[in-house]
C-alpha positions in Angstrom: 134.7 68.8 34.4 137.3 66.1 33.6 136.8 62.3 34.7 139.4 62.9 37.3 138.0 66.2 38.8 134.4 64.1 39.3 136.7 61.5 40.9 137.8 64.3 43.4 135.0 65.5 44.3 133.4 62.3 44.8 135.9 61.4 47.4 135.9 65.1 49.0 132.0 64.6 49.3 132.6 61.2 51.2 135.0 62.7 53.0 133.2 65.5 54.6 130.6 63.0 55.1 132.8 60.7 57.1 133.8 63.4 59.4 130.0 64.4 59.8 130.0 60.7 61.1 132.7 60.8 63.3 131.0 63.8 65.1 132.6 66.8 63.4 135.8 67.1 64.6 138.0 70.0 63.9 140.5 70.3 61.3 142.9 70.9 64.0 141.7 67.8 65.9 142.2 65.5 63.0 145.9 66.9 62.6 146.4 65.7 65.9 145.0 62.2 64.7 146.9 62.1 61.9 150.1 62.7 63.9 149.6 60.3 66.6 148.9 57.7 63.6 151.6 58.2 61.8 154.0 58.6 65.0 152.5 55.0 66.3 153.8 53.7 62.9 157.8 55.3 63.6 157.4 58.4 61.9 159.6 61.0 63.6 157.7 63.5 65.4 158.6 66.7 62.9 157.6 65.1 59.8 154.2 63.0 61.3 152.2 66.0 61.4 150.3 67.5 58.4 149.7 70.7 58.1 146.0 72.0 58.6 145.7 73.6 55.7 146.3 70.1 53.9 144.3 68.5 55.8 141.4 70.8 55.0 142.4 71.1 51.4 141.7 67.4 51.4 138.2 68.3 52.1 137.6 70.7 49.4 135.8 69.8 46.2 137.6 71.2 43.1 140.7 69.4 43.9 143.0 68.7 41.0 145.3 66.5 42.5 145.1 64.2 45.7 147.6 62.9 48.7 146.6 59.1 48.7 148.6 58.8 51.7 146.7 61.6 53.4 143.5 60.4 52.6 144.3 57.2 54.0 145.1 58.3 57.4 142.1 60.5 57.6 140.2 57.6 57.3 141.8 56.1 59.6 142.0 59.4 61.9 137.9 59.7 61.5 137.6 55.6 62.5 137.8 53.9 59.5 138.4 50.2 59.8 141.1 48.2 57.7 138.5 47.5 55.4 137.5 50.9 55.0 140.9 52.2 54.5 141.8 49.4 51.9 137.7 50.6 50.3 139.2 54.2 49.8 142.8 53.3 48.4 141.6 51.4 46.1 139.2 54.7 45.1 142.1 57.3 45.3 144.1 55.3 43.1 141.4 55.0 40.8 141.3 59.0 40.7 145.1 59.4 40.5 145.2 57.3 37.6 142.8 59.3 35.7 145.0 62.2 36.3 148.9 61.1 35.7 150.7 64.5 36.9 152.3 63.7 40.9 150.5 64.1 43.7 151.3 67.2 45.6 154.1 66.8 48.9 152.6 67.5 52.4 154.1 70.4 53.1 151.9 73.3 52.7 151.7 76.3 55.1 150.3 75.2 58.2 148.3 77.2 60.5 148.4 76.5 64.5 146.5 74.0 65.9 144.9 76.3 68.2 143.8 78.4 66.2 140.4 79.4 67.2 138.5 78.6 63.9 138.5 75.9 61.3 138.5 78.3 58.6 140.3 77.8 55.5 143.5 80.1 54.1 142.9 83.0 51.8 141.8 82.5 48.9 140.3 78.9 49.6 136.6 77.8 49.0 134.4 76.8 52.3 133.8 73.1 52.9 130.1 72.1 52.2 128.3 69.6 53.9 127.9 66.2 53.7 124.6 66.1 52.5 124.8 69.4 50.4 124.3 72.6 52.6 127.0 75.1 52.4 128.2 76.3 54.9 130.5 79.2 55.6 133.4 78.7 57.8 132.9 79.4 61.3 133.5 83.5 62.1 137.0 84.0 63.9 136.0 84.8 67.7 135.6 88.6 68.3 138.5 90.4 70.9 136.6 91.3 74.0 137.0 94.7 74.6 136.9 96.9 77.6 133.1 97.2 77.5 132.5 93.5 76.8 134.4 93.0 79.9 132.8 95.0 82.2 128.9 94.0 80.8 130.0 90.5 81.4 131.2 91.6 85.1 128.3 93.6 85.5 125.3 90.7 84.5 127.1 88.3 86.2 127.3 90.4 89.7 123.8 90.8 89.0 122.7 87.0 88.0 124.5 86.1 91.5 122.4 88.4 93.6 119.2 87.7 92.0 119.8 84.1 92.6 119.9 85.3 96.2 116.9 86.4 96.2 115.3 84.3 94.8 116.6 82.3 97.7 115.8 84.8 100.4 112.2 85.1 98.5 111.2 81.4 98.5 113.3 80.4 101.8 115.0 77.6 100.2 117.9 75.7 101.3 119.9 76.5 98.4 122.6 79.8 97.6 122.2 80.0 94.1 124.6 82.8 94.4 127.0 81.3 92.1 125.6 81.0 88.7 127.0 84.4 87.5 130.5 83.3 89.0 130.3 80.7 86.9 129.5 82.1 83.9 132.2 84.6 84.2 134.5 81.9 84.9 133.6 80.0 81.7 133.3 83.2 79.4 136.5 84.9 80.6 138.5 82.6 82.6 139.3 81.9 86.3 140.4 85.1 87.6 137.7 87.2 85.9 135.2 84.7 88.4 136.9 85.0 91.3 136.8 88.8 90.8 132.5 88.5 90.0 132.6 86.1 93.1 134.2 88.4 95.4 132.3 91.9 94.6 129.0 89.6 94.9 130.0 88.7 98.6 131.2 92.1 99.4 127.8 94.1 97.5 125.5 91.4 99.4 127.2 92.4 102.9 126.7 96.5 102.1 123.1 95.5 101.0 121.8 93.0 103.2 124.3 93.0 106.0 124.8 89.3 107.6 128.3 87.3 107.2 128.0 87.5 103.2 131.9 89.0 103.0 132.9 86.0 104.9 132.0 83.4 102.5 133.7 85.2 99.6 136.5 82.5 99.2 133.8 80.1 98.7 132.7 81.9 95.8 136.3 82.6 94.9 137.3 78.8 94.9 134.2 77.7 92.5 135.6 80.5 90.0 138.6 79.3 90.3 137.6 75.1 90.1 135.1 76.1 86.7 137.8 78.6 85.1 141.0 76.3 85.2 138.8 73.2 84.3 137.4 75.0 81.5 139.9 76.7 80.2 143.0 75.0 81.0 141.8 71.6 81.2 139.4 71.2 78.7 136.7 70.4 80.5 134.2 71.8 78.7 134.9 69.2 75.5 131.6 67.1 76.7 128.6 67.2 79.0 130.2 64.7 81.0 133.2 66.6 81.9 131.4 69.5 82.2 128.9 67.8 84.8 132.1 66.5 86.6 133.6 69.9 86.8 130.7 71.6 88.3 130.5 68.5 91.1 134.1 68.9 91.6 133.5 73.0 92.1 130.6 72.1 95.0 133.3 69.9 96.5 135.9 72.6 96.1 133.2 74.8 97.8 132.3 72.8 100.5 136.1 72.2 102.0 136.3 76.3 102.0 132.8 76.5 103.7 132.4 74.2 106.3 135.5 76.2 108.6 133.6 79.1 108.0 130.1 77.6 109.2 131.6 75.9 112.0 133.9 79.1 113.0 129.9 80.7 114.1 128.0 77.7 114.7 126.5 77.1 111.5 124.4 80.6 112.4 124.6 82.2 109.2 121.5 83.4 109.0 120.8 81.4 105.9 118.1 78.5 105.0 120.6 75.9 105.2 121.1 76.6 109.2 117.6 75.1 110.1 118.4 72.1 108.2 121.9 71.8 109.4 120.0 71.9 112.8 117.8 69.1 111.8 120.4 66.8 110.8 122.5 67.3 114.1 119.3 66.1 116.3 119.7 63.2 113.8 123.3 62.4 113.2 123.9 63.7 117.1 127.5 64.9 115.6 128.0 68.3 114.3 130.4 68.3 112.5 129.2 65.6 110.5 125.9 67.2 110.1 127.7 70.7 109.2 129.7 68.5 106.1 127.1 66.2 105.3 124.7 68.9 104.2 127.2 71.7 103.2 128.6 68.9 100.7 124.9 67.6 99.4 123.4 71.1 99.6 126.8 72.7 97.3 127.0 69.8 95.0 122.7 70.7 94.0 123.8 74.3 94.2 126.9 74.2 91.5 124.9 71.6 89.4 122.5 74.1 89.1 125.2 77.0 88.5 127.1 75.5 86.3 124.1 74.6 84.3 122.8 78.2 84.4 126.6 79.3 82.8 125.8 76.1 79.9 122.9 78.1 78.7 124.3 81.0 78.7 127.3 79.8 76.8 125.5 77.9 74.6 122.7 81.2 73.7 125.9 83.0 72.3 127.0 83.4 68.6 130.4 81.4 68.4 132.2 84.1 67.9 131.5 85.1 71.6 132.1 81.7 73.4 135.3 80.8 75.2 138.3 80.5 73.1 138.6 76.6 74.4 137.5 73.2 73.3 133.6 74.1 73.7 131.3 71.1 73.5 128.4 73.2 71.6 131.4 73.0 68.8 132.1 69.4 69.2 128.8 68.5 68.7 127.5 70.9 66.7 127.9 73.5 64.7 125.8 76.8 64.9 
């Protein structure tokens, strides 16, 4: 190994390291960085962006050659201070001297930045970790095929009505008829919740009679709130916005219910009735009783659902996980 090529991989080991630092982030995320850097400095739009591919390649030991420029605003991409930056120049020029031949042009084949694995070109080697592991690059996600579909559909209808009776069972003031919905709507998207939402409310009237087919748009409007946030509004990136999302799907829930409720006089036959009841004597308004604890009751309940969907999620191999920003990828990966 030459002088320069220990150089290389000296600087590709730190590298990797200073991305383990700055919390992983994609190779598709730290395009974006780059971009926005380079744009902030004037850089026209079509030539601030890297490709991915270089940017990966930047990782990589066994490098011959090195983009100084690059490096720099990876650095700066992964949060490197001015110091820092002006640490590693002075290290990649260093390494360039000890190899005279021209650094290569940042033009390589690029890949899309949503493509749903950090994995590297043909022919490339896999990054290895900062502090030595290797690690393979992450399996492309699978296609979901017919049957995938329909055993998702099928254990989420069935996760929704054991949650209800669970409820029936114990006689609490929950619904806990959601948590499939939820999953659904985080595995496969909005539509594909609604749909698991709906058939629960329909199956639950056939089976246990009651006004369960009129509260299907309830479940159809927290399908709708957790698959759109998740997969079009990437609010799955951290537990934070995932928490949020689920609160904002009890809230979603509760302006659908309470018309419903009040439509029979909150007599639905459910837990929640007697303690609707309650809070009227208390409150002596209705209405405000019907809201107050259809809102507190839904936001428990969709706390609970959503979190129920997070395990599930999380419990899969990548390759099966939503093709989104996921934050079990952010913050780790499996």
């Amino acid at each position: 190994m030459t002088q320069a090529s220990e150089h290389l991989d000296a600087l590709a080991a730190d590298l990797r390291e200073l991305r383990h630092d700055a919390g992983s982030p994609s190779f598709a995320e730290i395009v974006v960085r780059v971009a926005r850097l380079r744009t902030e400095r004037g850089v026209a739009p079509a030539a601030a962006r890297p490709g991915r591919t270089t940017v990966y390649d930047a990782f990589r030991d066994g490098r011959r050659r090195l983009d100084t420029e690059l490096v720099l605003d990876i650095v700066r991409a992964l949060g490197g201070d001015d110091d820092a930056v002006a640490a590693w120049e002075v290290r990649c020029r260093r390494a360039a001297a000890a190899d005279p031949r021209p650094a290569p042009v940042d033009t390589l084949p690029d890949a899309p930045l949503d493509a749903p694995t950090d994995a590297p070109s043909p022919g490339e080697t896999p990054v290895y970790g900062s502090e030595g592991e290797g690690r393979a690059p992450d399996p492309p996600r699978r296609p979901r095929s017919g049957s995938d579909l329909l055993l998702v559909v099928l254990g989420a209808i069935g996760l929704n009505l054991l949650g209800r009776l669970v409820v029936d069972a114990l006689g609490l003031p929950l619904h806990l008829d959601m948590t499939g919905t939820a999953t659904a709507a985080v595995l496969l998207g909005p539509w594909w919740g609604a749909l698991v939402g709906a058939l629960t409310n329909g199956l639950g009237s056939v089976l246990a009679g009651g006004l369960s087919w009129a509260f299907a748009p309830v479940n159809v409007a927290g399908a709708l709130v957790w698959g759109y946030g998740v997969h079009r509004f990437g609010m799955a990136r951290t537990i934070p916005r995932y928490f949020g999302l689920s609160l904002l799907a009890g809230v979603a829930c509760t302006l659908v219910a309470v018309p419903i409720v009040l439509s029979v006089d909150a007599v639905t036959g459910h837990g929640t009735d007697d303690v609707i009841s309650s809070a009227a004597d208390v409150l002596g308004l209705f209405v405000v009783a019907v809201v107050s604890i259809n809102l507190l009751i839904s936001l428990a309940d969709k706390v609970l659902a959503g979190a129920v969907a997070l395990t599930v999620v999380e419990c899969l191999p990548r390759e099966r996980r939503p093709d989104v920003p996921w934050l079990g990828e952010i913050s780790s990966r499996r």
